[in-house]
MDTraj code that builds the backbone (N, CA, C; nanometers):
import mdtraj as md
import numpy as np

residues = "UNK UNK UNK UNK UNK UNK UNK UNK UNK UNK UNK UNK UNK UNK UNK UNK UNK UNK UNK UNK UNK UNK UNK UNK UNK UNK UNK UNK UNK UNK UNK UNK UNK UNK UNK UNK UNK UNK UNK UNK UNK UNK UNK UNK UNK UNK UNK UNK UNK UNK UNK UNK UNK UNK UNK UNK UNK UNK UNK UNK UNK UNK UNK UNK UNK UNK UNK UNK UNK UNK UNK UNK UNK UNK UNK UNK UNK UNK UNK UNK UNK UNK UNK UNK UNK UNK UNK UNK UNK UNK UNK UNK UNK UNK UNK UNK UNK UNK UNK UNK UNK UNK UNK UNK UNK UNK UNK UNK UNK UNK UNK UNK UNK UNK UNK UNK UNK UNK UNK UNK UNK UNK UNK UNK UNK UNK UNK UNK UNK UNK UNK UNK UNK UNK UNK UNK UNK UNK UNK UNK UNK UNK UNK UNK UNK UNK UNK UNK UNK UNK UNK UNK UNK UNK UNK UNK UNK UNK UNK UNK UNK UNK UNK UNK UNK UNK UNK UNK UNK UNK UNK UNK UNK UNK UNK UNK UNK UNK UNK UNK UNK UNK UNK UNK UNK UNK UNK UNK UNK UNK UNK UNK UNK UNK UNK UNK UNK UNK UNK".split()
xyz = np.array([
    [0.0862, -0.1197, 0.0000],
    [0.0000, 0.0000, 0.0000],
    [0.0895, 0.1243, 0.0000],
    [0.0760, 0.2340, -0.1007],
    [0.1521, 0.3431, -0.0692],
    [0.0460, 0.4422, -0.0275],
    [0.1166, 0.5716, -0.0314],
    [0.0380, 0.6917, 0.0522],
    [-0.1310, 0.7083, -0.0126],
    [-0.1006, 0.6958, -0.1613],
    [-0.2560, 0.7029, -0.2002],
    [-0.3430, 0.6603, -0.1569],
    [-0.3005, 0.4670, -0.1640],
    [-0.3982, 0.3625, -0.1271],
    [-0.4055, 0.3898, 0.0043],
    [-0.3551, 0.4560, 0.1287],
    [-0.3541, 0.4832, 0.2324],
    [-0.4620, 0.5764, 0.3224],
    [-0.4703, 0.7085, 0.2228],
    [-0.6065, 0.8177, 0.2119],
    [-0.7358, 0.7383, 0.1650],
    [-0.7500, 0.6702, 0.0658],
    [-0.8014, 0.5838, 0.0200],
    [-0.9513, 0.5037, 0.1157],
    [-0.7788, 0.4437, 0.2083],
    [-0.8274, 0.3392, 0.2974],
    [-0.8921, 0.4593, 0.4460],
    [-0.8021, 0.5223, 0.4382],
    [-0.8853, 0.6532, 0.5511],
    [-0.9874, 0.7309, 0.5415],
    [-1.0246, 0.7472, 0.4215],
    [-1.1375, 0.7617, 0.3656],
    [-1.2816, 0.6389, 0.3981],
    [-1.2444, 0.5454, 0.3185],
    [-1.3247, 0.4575, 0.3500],
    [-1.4104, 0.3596, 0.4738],
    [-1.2856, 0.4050, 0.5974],
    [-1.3383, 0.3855, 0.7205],
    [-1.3518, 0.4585, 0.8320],
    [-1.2990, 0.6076, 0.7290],
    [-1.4124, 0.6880, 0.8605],
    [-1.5049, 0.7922, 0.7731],
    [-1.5477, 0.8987, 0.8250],
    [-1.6311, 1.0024, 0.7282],
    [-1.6087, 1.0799, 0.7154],
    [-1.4798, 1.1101, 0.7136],
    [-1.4107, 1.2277, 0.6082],
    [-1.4227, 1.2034, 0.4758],
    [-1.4087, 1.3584, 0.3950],
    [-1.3877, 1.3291, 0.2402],
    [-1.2179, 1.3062, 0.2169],
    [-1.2311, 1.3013, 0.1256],
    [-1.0797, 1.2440, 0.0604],
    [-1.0110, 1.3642, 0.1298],
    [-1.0290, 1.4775, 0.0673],
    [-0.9239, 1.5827, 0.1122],
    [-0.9176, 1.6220, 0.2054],
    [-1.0052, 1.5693, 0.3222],
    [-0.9615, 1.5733, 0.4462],
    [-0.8898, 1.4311, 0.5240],
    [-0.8954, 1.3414, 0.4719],
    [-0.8133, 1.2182, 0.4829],
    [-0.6895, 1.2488, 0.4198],
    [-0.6906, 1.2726, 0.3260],
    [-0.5189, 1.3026, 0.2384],
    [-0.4238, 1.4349, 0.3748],
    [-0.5098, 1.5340, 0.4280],
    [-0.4637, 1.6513, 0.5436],
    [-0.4125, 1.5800, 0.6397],
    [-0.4958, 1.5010, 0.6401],
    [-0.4732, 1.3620, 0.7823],
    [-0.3085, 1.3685, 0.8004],
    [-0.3610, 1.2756, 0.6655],
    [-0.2328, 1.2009, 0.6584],
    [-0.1205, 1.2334, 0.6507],
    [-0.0806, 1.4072, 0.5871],
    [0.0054, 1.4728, 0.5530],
    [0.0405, 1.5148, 0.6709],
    [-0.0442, 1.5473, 0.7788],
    [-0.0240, 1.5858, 0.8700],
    [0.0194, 1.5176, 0.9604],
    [0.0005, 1.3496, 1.0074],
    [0.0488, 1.2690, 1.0651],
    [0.2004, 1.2547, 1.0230],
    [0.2501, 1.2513, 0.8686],
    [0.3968, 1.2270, 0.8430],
    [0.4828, 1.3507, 0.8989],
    [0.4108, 1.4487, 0.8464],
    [0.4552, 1.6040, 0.9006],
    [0.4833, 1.6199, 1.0206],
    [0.4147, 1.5750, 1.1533],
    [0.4776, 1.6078, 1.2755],
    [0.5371, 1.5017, 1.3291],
    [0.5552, 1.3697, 1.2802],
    [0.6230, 1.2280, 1.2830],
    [0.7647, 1.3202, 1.2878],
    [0.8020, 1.3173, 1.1700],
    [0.9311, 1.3630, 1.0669],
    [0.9805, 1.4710, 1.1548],
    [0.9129, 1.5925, 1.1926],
    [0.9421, 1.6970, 1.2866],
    [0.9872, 1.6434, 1.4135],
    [0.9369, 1.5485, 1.4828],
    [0.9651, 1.5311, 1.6026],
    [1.0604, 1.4425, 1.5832],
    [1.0955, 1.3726, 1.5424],
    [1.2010, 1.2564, 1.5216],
    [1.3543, 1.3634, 1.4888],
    [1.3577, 1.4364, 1.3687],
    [1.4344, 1.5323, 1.3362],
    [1.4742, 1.5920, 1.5004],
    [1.4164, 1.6536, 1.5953],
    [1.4531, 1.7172, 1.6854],
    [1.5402, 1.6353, 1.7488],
    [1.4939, 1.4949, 1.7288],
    [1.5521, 1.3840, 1.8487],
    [1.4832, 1.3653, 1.9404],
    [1.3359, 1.3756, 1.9343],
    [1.2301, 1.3576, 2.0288],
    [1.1641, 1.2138, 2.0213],
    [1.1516, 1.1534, 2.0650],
    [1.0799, 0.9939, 2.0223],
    [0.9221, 1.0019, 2.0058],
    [0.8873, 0.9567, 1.9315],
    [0.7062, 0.9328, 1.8955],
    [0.6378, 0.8090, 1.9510],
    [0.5439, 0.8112, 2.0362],
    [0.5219, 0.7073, 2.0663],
    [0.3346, 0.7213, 2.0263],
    [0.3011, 0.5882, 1.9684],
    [0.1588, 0.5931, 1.9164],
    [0.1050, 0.4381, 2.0311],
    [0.0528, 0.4754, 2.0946],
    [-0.0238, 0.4070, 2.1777],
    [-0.0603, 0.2655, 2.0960],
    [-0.0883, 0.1309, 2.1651],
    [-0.1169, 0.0553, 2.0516],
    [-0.0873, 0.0175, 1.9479],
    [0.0463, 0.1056, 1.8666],
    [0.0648, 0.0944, 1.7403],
    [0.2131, 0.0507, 1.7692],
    [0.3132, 0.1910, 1.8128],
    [0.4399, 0.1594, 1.8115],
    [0.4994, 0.2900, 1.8717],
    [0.6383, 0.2798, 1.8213],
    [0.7086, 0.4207, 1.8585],
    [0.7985, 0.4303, 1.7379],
    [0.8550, 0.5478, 1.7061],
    [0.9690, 0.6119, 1.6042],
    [1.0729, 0.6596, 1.7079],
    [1.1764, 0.6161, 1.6805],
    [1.2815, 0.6075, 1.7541],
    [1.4144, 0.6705, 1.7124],
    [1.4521, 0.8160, 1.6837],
    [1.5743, 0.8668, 1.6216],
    [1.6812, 0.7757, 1.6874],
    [1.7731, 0.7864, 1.6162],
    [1.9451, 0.6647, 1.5918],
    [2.0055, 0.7759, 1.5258],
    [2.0926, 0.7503, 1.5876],
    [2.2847, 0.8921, 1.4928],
    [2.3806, 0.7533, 1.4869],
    [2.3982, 0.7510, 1.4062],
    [2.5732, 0.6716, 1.3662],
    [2.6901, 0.7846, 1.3317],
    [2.7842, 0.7282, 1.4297],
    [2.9015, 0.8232, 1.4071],
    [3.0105, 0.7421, 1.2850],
    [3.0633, 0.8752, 1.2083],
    [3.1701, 0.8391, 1.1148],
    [3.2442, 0.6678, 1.1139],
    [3.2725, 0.6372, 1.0547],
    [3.3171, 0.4589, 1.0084],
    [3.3935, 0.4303, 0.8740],
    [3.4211, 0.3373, 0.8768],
    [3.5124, 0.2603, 0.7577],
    [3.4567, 0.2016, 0.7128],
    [3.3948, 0.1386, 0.5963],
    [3.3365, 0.0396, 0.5146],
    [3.4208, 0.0034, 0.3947],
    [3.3233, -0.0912, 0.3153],
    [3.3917, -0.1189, 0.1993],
    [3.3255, -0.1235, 0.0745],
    [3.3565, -0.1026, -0.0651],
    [3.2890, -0.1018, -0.1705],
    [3.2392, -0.2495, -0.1828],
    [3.0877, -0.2775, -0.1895],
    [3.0532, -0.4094, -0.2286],
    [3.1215, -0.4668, -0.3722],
    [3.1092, -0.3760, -0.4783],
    [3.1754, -0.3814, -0.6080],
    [3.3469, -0.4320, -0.6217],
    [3.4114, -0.3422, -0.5631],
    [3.5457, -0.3411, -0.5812],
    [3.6290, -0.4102, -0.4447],
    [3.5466, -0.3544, -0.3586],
    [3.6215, -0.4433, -0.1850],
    [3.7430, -0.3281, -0.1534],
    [3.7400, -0.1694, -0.2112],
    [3.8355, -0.0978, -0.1535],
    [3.7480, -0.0197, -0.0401],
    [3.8240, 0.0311, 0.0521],
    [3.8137, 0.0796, 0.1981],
    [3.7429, 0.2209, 0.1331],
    [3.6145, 0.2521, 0.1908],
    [3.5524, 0.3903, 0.1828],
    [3.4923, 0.4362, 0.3494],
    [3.5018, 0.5568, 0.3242],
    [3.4847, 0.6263, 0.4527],
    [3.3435, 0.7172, 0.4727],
    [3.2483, 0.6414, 0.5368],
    [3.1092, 0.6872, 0.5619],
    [3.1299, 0.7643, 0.6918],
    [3.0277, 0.8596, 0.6226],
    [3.0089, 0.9984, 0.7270],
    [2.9131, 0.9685, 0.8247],
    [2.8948, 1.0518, 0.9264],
    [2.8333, 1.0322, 1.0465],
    [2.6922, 1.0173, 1.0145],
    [2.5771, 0.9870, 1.0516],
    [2.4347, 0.9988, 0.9909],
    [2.3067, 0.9818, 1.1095],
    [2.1975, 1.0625, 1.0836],
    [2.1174, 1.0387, 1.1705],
    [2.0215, 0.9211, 1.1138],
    [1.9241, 0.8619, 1.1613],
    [1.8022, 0.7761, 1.1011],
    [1.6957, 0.7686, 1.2119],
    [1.6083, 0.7031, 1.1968],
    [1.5067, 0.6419, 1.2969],
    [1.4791, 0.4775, 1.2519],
    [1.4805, 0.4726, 1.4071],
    [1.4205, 0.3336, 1.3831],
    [1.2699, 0.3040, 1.4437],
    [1.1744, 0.2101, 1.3572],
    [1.0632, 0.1684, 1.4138],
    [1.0416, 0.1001, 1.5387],
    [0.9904, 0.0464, 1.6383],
    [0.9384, -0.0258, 1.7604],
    [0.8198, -0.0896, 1.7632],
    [0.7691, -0.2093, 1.6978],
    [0.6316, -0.2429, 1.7152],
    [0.5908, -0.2433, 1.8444],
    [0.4617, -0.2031, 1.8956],
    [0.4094, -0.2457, 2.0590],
    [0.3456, -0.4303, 2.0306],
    [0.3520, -0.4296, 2.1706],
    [0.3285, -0.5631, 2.1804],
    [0.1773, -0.6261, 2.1291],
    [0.0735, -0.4940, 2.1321],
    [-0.0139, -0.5134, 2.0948],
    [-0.0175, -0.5336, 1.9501],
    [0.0439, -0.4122, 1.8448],
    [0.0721, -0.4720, 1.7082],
    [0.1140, -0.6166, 1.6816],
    [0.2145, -0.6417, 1.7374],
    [0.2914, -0.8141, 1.7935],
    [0.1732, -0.9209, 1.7920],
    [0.0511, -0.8760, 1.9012],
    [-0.0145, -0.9663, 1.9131],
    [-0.1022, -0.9567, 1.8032],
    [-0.1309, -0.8694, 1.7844],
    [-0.2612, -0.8908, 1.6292],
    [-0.2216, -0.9432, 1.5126],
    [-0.0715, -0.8966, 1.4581],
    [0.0208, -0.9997, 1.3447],
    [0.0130, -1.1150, 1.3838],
    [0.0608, -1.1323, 1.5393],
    [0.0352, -1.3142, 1.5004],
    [-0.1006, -1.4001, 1.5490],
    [-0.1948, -1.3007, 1.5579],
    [-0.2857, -1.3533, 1.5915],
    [-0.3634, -1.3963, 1.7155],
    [-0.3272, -1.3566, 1.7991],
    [-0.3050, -1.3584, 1.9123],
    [-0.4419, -1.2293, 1.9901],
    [-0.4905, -1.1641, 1.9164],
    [-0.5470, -1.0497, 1.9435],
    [-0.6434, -1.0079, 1.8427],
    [-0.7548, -0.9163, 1.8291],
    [-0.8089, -0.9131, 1.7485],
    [-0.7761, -0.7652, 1.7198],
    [-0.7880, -0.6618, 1.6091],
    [-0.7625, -0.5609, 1.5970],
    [-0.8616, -0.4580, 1.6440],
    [-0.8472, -0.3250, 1.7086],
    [-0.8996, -0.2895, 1.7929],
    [-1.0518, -0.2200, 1.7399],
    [-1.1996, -0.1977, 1.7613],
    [-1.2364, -0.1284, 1.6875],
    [-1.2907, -0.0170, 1.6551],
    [-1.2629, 0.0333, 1.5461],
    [-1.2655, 0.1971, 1.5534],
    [-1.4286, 0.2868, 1.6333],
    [-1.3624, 0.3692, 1.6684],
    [-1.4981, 0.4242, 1.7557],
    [-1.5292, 0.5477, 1.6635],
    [-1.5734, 0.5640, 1.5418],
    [-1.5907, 0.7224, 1.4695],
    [-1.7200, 0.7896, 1.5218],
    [-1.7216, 0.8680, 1.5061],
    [-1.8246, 0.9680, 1.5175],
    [-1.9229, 1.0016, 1.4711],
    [-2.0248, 1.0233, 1.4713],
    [-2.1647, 1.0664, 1.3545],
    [-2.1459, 1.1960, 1.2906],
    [-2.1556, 1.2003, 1.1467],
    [-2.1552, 1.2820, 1.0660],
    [-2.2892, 1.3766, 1.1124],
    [-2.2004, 1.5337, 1.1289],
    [-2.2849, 1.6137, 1.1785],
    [-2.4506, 1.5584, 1.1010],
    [-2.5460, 1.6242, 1.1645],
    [-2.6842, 1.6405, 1.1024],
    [-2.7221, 1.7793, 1.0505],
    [-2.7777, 1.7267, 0.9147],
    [-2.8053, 1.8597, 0.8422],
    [-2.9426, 1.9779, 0.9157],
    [-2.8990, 2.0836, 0.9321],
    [-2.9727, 2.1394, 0.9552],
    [-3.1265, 2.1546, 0.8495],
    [-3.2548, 2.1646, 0.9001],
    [-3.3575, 2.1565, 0.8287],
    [-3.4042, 2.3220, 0.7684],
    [-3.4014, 2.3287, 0.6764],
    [-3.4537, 2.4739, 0.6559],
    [-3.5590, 2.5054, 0.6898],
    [-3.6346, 2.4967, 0.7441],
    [-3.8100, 2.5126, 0.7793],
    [-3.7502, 2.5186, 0.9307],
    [-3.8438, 2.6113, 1.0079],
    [-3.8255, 2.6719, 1.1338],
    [-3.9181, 2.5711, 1.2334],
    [-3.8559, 2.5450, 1.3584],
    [-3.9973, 2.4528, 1.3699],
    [-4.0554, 2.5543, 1.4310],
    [-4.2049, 2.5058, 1.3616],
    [-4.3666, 2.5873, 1.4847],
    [-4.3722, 2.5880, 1.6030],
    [-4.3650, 2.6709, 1.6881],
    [-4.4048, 2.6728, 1.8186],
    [-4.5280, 2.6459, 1.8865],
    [-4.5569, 2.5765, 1.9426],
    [-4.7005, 2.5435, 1.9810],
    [-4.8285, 2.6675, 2.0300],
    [-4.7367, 2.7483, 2.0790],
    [-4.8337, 2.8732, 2.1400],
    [-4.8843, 2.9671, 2.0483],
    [-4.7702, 2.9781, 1.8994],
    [-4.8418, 3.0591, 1.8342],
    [-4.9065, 2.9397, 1.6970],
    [-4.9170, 2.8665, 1.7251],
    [-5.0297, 2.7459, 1.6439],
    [-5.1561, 2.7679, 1.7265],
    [-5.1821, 2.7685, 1.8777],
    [-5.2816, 2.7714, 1.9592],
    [-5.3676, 2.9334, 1.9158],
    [-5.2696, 3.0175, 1.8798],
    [-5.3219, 3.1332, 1.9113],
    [-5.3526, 3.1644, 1.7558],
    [-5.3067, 3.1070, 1.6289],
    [-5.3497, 3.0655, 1.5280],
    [-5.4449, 3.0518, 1.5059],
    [-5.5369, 2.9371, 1.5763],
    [-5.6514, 2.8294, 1.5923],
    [-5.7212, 2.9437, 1.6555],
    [-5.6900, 3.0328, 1.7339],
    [-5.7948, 3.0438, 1.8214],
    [-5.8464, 3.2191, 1.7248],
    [-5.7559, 3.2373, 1.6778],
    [-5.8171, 3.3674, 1.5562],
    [-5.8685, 3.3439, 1.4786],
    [-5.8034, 3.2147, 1.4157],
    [-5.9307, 3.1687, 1.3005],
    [-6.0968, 3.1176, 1.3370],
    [-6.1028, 3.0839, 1.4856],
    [-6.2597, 3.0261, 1.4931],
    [-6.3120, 3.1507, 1.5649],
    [-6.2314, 3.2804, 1.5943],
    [-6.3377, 3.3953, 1.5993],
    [-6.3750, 3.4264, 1.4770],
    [-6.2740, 3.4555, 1.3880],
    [-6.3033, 3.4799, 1.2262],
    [-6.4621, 3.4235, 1.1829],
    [-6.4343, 3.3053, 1.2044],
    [-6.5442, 3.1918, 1.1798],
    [-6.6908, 3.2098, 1.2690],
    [-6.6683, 3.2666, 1.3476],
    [-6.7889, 3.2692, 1.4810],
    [-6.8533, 3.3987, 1.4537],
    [-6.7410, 3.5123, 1.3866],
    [-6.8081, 3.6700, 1.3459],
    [-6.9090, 3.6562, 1.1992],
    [-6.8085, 3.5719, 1.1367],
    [-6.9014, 3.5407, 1.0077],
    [-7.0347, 3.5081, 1.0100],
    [-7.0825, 3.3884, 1.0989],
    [-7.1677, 3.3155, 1.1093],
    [-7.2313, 3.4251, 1.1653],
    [-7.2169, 3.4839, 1.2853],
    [-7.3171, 3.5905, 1.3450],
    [-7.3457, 3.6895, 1.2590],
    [-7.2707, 3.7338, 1.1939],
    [-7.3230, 3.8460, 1.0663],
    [-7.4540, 3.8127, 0.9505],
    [-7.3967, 3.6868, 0.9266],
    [-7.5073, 3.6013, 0.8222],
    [-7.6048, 3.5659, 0.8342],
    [-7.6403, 3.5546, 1.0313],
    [-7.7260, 3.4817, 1.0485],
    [-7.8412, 3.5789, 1.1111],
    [-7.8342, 3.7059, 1.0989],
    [-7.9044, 3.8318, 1.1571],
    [-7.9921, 3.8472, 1.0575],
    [-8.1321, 3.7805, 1.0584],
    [-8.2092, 3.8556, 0.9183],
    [-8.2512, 3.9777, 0.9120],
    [-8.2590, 4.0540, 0.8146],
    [-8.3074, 4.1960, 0.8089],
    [-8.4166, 4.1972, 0.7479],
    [-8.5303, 4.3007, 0.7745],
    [-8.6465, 4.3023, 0.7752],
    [-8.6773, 4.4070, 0.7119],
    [-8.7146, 4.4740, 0.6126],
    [-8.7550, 4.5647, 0.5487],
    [-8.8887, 4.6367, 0.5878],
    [-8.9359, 4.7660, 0.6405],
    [-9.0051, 4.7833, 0.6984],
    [-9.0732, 4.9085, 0.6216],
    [-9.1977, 4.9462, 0.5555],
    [-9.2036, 5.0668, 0.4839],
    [-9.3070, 5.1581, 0.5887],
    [-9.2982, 5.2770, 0.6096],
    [-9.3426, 5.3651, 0.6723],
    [-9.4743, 5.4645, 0.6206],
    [-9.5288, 5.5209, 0.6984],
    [-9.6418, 5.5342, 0.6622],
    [-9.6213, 5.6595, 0.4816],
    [-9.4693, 5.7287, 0.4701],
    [-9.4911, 5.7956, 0.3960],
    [-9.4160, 5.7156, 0.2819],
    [-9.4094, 5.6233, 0.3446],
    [-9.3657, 5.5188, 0.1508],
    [-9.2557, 5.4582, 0.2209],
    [-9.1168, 5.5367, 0.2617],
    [-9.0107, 5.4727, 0.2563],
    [-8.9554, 5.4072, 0.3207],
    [-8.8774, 5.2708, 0.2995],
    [-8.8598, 5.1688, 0.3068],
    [-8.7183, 5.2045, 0.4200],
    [-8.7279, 5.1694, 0.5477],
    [-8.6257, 5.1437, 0.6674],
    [-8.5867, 4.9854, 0.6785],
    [-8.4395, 4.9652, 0.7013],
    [-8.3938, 4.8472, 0.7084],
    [-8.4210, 4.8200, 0.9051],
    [-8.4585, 4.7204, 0.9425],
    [-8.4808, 4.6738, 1.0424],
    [-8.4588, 4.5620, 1.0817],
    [-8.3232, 4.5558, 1.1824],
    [-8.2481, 4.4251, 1.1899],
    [-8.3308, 4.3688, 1.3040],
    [-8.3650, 4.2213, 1.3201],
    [-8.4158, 4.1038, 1.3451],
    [-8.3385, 4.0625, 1.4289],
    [-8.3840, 4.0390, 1.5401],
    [-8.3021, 3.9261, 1.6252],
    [-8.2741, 3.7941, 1.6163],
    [-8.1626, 3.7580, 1.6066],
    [-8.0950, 3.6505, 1.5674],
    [-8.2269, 3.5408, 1.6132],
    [-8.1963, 3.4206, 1.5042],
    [-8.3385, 3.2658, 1.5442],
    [-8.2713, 3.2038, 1.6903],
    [-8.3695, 3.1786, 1.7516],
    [-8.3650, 3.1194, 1.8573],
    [-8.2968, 3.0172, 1.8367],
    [-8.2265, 2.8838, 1.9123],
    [-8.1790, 2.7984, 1.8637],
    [-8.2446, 2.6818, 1.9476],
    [-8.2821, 2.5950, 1.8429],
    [-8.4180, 2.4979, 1.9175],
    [-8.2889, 2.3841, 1.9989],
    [-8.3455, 2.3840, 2.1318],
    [-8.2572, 2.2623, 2.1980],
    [-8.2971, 2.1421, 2.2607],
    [-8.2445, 2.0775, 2.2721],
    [-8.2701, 1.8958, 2.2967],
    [-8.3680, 1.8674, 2.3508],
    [-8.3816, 1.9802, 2.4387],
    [-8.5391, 1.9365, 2.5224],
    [-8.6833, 1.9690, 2.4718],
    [-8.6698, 2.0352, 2.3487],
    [-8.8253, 2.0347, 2.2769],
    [-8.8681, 1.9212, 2.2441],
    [-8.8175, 1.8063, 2.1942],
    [-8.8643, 1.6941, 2.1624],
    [-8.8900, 1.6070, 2.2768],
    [-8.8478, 1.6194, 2.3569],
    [-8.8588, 1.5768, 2.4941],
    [-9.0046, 1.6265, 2.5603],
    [-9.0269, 1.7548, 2.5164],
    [-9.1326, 1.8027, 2.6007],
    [-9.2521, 1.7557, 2.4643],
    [-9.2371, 1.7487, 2.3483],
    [-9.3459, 1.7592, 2.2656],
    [-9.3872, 1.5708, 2.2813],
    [-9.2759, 1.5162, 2.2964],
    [-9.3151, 1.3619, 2.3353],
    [-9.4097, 1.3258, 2.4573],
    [-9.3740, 1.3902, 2.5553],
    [-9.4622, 1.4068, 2.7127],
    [-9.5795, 1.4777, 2.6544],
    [-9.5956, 1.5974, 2.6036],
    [-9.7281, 1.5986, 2.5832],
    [-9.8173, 1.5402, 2.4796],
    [-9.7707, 1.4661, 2.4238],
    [-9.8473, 1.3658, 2.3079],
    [-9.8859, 1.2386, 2.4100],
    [-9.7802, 1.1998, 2.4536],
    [-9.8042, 1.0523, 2.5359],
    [-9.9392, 1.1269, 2.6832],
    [-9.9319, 1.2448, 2.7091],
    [-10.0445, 1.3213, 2.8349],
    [-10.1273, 1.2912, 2.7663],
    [-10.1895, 1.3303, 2.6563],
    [-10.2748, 1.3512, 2.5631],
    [-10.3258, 1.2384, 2.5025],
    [-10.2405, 1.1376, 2.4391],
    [-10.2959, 1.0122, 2.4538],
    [-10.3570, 0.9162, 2.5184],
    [-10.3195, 0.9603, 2.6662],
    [-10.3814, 0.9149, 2.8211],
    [-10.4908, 0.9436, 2.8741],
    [-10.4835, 1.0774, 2.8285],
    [-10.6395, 1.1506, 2.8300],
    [-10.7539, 1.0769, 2.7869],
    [-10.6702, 1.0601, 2.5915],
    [-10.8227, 1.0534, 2.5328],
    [-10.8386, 0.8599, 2.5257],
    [-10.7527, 0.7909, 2.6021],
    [-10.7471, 0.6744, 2.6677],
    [-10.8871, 0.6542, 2.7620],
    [-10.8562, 0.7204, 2.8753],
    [-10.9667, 0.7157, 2.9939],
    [-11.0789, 0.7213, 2.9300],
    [-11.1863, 0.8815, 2.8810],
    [-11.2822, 0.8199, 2.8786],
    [-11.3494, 0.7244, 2.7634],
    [-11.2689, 0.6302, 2.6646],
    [-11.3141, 0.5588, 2.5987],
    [-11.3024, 0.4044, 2.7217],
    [-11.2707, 0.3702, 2.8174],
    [-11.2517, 0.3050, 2.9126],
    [-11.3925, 0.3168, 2.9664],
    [-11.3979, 0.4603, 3.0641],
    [-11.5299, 0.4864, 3.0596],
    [-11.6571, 0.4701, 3.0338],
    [-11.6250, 0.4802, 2.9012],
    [-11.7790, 0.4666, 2.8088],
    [-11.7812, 0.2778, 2.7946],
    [-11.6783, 0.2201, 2.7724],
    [-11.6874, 0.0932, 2.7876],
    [-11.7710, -0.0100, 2.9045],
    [-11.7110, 0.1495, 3.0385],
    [-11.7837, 0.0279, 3.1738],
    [-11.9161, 0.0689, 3.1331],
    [-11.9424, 0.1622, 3.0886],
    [-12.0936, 0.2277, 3.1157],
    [-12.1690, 0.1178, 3.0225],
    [-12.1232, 0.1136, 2.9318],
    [-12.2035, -0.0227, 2.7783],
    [-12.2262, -0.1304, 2.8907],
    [-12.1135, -0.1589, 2.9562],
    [-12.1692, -0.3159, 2.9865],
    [-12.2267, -0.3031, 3.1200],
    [-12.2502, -0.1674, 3.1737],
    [-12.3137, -0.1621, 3.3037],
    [-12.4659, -0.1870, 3.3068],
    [-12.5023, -0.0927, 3.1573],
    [-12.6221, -0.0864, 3.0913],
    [-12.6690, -0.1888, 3.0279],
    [-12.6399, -0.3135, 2.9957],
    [-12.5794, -0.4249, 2.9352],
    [-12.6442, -0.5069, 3.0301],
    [-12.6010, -0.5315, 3.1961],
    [-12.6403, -0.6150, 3.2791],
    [-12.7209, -0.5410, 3.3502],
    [-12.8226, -0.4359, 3.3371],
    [-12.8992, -0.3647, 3.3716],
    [-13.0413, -0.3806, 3.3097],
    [-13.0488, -0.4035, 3.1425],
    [-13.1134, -0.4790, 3.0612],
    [-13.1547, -0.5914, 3.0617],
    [-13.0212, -0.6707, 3.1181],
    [-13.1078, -0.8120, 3.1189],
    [-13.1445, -0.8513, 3.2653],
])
top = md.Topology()
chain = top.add_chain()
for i, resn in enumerate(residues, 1):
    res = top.add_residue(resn, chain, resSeq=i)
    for name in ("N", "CA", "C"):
        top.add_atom(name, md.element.get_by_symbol(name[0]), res)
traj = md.Trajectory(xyz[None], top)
């Protein structure tokens, strides 16, 4: 895998876009390289450490020819696997797993409604509704006067018939039926009174 396939792969398992995975990454080699350069050691938890090394001046030899050449002093780093890397190469461990974060949530463009001014909404529109009806429902009466002309004369709103008229018009039908019950009863005892009076 080189650096590409690397952004790539950083990309793909967390939720950054590329060009913030590629920053990552530039940025991880970037202060690696810086701190090692000082002679500071890097240590990555879990992973490993970077370890600056200086070699001082020496004698060697040409692999080619086998004459004596003289290498200069040099800095390097060396790697350190942790034991935990150790154990997951050989198996021993499972690799650890990533904990990412939730990709912010998009804000909604629509404001949400507040309930109090929905209530107070509702409650303007069914006066609206309640003025209407009372306006419409006022009949006017045209009234002409003794010298011809015609005066508008508003009417008091219709009574509004309620539950208990049918109630009362039922009681007095069923009174009334009771009534004219009895004296046909009446006239019945009287037939057969007159009846065994005859014979």
């Amino acid at each position: 895998m080189n650096k590409s396939g690397l952004i790539d792969a950083v990309t793909k398992t967390t939720s950054l876009a590329k060009r913030d995975a590629e920053e990552a990454v530039n940025a991880l080699v970037h202060v690696v390289s810086k701190e090692v350069r000082s002679g500071r050691r890097v240590v990555v938890a879990g992973f490993g450490s970077f370890n600056p090394t200086h070699r001082g001046p020496r004698m060697g030899r040409n692999p080619r020819t086998g004459a004596p050449v003289s290498i200069s002093a040099s800095r390097g780093v060396r790697f350190a696997a942790s034991g935990m890397l150790k154990d997951i190469l050989n198996g021993k461990a499972a690799p650890p797993a990533l904990k990412l974060s939730s990709p912010p949530a998009k804000k909604s463009s629509k404001a949400p409604v507040k309930k109090a001014t929905a209530k107070k909404a509702a409650a303007k529109a069914t006066k609206r509704v309640a003025t209407k009806v009372t306006k419409n429902s006022t009949p006017k009466a045209v009234k002409k006067t003794a010298g011809g002309a015609s005066k508008k004369v508003v009417g008091r709103a219709p009574v509004r018939k309620t539950t208990r008229a049918p109630a009362r018009k039922a009681a007095k039908q069923s009174a009334r039926k009771a009534a004219g019950r009895a004296p046909a009863r009446k006239a019945i005892k009287r037939s057969a009174k007159k009846a065994v009076r005859r014979a």
